[in-house]
MOPAC internal coordinates of N, CA, C and O (Angstrom, degrees):
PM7 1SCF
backbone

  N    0.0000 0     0.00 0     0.00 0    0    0    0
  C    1.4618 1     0.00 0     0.00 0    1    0    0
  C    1.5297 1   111.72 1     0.00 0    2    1    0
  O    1.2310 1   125.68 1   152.90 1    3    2    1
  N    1.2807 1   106.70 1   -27.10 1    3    2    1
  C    1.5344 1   113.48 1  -167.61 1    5    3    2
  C    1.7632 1   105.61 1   -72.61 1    6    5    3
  O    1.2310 1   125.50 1   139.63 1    7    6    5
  N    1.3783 1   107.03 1   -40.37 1    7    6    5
  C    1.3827 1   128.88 1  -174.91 1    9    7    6
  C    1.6040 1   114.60 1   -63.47 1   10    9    7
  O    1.2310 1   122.93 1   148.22 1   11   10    9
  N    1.5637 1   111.98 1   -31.78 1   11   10    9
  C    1.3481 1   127.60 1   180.00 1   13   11   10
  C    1.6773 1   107.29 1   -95.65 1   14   13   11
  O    1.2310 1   120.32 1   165.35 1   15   14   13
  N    1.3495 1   116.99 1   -14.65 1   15   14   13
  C    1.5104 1   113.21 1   162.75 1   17   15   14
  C    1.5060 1   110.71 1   -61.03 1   18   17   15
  O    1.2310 1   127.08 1   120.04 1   19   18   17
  N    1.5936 1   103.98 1   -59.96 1   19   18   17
  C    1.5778 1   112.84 1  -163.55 1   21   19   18
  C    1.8329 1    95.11 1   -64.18 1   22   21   19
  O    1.2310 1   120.13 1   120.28 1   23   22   21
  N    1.0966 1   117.37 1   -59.72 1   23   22   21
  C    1.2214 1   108.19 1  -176.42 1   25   23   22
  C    1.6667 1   128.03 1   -43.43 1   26   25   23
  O    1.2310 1   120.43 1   130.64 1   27   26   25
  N    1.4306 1   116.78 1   -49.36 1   27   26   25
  C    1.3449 1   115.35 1   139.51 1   29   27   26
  C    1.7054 1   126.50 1   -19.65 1   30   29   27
  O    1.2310 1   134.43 1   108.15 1   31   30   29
  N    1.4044 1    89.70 1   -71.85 1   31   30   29
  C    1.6604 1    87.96 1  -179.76 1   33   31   30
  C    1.5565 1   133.68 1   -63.83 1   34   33   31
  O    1.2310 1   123.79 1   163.92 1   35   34   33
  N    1.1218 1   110.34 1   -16.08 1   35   34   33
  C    1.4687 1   145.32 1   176.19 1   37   35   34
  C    1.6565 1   117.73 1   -66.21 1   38   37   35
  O    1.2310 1   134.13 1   131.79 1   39   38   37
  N    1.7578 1    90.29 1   -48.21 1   39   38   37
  C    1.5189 1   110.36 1  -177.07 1   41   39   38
  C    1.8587 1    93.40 1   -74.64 1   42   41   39
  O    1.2310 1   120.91 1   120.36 1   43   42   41
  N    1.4167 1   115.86 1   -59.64 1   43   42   41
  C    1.4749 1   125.37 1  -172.94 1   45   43   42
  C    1.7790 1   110.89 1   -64.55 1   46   45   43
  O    1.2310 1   121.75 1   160.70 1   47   46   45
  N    0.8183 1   114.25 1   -19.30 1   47   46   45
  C    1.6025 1   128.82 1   172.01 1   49   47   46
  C    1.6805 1   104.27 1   -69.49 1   50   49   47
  O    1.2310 1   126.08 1   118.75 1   51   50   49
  N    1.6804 1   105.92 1   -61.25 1   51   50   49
  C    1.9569 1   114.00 1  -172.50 1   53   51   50
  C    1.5468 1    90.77 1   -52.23 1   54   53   51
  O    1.2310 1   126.90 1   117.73 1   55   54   53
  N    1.7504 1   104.33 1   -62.27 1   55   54   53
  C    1.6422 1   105.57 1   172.26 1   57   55   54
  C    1.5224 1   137.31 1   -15.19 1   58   57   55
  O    1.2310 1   129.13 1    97.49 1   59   58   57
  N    0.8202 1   100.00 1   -82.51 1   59   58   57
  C    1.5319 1   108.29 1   155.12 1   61   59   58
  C    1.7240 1   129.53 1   -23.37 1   62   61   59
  O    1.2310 1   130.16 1   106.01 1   63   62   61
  N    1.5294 1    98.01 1   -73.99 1   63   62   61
  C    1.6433 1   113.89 1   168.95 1   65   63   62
  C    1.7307 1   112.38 1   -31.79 1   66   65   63
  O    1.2310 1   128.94 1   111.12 1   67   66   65
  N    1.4336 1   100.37 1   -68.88 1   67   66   65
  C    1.3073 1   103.31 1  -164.32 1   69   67   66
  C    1.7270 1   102.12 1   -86.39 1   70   69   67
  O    1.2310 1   108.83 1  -136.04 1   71   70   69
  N    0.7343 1   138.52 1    43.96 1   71   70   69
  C    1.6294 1   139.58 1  -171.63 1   73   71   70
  C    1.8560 1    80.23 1  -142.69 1   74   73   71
  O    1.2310 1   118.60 1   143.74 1   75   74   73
  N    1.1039 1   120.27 1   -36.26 1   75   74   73
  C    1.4321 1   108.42 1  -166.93 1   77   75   74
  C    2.1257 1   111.08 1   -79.07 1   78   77   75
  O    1.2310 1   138.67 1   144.57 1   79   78   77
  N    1.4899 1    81.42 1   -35.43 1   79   78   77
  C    1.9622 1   109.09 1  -179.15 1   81   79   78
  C    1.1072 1   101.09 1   -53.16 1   82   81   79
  O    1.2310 1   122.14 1   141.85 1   83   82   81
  N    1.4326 1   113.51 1   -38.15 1   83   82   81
  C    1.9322 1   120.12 1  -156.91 1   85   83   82
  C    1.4783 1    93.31 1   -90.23 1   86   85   83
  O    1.2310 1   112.80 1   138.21 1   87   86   85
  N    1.6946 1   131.21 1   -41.79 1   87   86   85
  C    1.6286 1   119.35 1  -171.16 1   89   87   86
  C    1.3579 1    85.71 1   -66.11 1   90   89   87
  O    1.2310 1   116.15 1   123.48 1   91   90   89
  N    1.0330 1   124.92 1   -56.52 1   91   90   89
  C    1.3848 1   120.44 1  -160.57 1   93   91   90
  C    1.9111 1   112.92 1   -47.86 1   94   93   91
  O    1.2310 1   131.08 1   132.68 1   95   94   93
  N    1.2141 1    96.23 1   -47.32 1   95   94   93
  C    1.4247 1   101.03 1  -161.44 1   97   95   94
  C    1.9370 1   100.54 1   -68.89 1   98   97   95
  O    1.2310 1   118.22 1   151.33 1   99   98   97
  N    1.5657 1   121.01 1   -28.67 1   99   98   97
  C    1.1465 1   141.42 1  -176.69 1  101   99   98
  C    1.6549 1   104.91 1   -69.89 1  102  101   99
  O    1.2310 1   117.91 1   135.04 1  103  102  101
  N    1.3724 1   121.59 1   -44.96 1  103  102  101
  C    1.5819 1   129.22 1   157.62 1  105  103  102
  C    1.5491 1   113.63 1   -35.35 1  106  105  103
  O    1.2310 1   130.90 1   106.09 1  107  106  105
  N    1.8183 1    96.57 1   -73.91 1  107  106  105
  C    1.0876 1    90.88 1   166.78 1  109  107  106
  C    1.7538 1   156.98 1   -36.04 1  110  109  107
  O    1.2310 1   135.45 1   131.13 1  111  110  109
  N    1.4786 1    87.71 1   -48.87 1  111  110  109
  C    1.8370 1   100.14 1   158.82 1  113  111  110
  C    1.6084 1   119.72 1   -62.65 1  114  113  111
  O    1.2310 1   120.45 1   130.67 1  115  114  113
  N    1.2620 1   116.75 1   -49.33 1  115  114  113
  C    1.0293 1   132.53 1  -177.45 1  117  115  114
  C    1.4399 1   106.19 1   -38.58 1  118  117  115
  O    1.2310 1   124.56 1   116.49 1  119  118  117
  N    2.0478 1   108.85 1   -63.51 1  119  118  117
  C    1.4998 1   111.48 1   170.53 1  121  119  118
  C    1.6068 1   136.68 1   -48.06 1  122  121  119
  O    1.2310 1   128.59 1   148.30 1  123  122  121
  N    1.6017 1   101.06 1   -31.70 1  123  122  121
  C    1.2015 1   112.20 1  -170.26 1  125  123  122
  C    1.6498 1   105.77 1   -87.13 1  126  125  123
  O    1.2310 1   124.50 1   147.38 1  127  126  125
  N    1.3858 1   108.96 1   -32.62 1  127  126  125
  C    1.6800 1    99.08 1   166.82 1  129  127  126
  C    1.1491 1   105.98 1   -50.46 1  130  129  127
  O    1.2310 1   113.37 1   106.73 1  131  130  129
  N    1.2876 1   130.14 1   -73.27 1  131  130  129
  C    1.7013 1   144.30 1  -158.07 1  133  131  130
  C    1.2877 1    98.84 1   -52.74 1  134  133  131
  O    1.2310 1   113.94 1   132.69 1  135  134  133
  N    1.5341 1   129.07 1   -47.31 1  135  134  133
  C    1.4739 1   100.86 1  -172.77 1  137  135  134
  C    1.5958 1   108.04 1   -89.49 1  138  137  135
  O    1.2310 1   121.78 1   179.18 1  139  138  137
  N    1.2233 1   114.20 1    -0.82 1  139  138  137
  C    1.6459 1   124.94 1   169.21 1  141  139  138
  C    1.9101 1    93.76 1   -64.06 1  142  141  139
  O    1.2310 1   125.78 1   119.57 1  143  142  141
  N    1.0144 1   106.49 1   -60.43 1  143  142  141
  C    1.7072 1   113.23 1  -157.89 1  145  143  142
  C    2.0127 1   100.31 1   -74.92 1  146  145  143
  O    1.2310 1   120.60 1   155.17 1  147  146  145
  N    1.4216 1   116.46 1   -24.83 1  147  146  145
  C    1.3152 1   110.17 1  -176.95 1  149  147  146
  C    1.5821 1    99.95 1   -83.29 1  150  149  147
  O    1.2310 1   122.93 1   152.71 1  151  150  149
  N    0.9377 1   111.98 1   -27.29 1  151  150  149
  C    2.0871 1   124.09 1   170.06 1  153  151  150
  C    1.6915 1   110.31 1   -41.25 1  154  153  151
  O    1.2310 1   138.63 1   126.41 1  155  154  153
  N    1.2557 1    81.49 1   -53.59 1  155  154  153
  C    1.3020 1    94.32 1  -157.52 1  157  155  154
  C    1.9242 1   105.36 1   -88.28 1  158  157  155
  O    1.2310 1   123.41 1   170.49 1  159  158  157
  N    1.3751 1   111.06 1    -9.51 1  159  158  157
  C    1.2161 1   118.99 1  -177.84 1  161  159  158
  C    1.3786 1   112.44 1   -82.17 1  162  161  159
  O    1.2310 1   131.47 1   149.37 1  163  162  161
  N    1.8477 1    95.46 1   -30.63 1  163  162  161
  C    1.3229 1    96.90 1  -165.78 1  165  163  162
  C    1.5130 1   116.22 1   -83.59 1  166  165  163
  O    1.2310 1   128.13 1   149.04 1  167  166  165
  N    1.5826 1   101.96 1   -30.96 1  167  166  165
  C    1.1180 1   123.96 1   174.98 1  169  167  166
  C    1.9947 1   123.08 1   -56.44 1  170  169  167
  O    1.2310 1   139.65 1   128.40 1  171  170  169
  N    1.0359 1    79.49 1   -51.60 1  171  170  169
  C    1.7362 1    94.02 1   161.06 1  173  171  170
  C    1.7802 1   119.17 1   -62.22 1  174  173  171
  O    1.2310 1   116.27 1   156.07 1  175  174  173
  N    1.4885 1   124.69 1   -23.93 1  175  174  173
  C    1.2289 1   135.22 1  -164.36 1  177  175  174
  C    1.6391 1    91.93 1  -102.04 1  178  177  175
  O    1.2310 1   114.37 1   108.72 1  179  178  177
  N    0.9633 1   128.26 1   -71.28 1  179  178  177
  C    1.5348 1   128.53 1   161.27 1  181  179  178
  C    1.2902 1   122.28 1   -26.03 1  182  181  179
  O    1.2310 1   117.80 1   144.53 1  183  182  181
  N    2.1015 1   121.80 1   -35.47 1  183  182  181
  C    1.3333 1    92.98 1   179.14 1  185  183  182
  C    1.5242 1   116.76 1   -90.79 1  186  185  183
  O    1.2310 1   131.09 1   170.70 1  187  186  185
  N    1.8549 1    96.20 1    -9.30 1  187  186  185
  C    1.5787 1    98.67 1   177.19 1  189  187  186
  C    1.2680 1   119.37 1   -72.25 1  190  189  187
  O    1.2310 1   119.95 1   167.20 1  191  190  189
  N    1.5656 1   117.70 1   -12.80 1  191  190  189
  C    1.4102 1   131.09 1   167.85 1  193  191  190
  C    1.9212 1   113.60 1   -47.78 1  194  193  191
  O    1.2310 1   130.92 1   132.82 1  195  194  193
  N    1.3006 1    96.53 1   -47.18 1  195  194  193
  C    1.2939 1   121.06 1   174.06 1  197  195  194
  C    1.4562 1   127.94 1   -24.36 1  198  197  195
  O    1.2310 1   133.10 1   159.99 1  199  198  197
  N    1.1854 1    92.30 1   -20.01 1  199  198  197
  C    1.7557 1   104.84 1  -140.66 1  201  199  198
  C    1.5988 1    86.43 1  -119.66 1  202  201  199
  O    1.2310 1   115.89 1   163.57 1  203  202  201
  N    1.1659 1   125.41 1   -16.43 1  203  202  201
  C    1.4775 1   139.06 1  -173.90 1  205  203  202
  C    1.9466 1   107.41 1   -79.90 1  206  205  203
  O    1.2310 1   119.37 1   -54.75 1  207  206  205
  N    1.1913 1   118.81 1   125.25 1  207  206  205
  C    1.5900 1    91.51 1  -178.11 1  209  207  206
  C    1.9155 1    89.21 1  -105.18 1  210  209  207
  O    1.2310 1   131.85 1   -12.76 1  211  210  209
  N    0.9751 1    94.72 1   167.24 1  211  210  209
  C    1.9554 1   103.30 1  -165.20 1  213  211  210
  C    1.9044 1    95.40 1  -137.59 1  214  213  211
  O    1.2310 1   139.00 1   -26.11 1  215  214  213
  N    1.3345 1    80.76 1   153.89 1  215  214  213
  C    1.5287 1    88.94 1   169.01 1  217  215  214
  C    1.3210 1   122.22 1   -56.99 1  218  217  215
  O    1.2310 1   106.70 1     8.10 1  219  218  217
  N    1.5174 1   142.35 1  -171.90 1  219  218  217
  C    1.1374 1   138.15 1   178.62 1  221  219  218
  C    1.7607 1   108.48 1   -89.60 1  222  221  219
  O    1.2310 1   126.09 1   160.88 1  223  222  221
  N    1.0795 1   105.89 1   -19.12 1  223  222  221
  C    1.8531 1   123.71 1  -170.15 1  225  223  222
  C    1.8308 1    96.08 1   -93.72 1  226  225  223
  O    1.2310 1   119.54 1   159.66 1  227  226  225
  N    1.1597 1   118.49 1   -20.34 1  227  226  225
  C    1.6467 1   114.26 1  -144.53 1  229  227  226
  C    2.1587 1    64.27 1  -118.98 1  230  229  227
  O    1.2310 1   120.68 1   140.85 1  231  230  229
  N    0.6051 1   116.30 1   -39.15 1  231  230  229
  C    2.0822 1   111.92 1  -157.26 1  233  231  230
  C    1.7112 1    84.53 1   -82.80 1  234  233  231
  O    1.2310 1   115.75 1   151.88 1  235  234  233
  N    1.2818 1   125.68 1   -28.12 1  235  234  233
  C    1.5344 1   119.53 1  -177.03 1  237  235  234
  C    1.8216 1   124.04 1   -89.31 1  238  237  235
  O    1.2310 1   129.63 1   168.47 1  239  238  237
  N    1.7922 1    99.03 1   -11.53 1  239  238  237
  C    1.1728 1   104.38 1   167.58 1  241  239  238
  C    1.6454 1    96.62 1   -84.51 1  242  241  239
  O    1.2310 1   127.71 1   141.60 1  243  242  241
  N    1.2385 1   102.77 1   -38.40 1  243  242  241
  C    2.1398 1    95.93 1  -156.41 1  245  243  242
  C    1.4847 1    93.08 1   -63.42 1  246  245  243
  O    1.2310 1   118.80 1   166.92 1  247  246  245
  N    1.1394 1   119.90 1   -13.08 1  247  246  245
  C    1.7791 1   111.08 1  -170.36 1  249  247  246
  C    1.9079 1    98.86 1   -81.80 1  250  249  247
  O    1.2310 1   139.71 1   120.32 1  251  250  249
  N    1.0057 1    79.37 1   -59.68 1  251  250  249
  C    1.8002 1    86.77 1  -176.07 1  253  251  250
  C    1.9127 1   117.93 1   -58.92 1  254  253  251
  O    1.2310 1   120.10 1   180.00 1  255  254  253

């Protein structure tokens, strides 16, 4: 009985570990889409900016 405790706990212990690796690893993707998709949002918003003509004071902040 003693042998089937630890083993239990052993099994619920690996459990744990890799259930924790996977949220983690799922965070991770999660972040890297979003700043993949805000890249690309921003990038797209900037070139339509483009198209805008600005003062010489207002075109020297957007640069900086």
């Amino acid at each position: 009985l003693m042998g089937i405790g630890y083993l239990t706990g052993a099994v619920a212990l690996i459990s744990e570990i890799v259930g924790g690796i996977t949220n983690k690893c799922r965070q991770i993707m999660r972040r890297s889409r979003k700043s993949i998709s805000s890249a690309w949002s921003s990038r797209r918003t900037s070139t339509a900016n483009e198209n805008i003509s600005h003062t010489s004071s207002e075109q020297l902040t957007y640069e900086h």
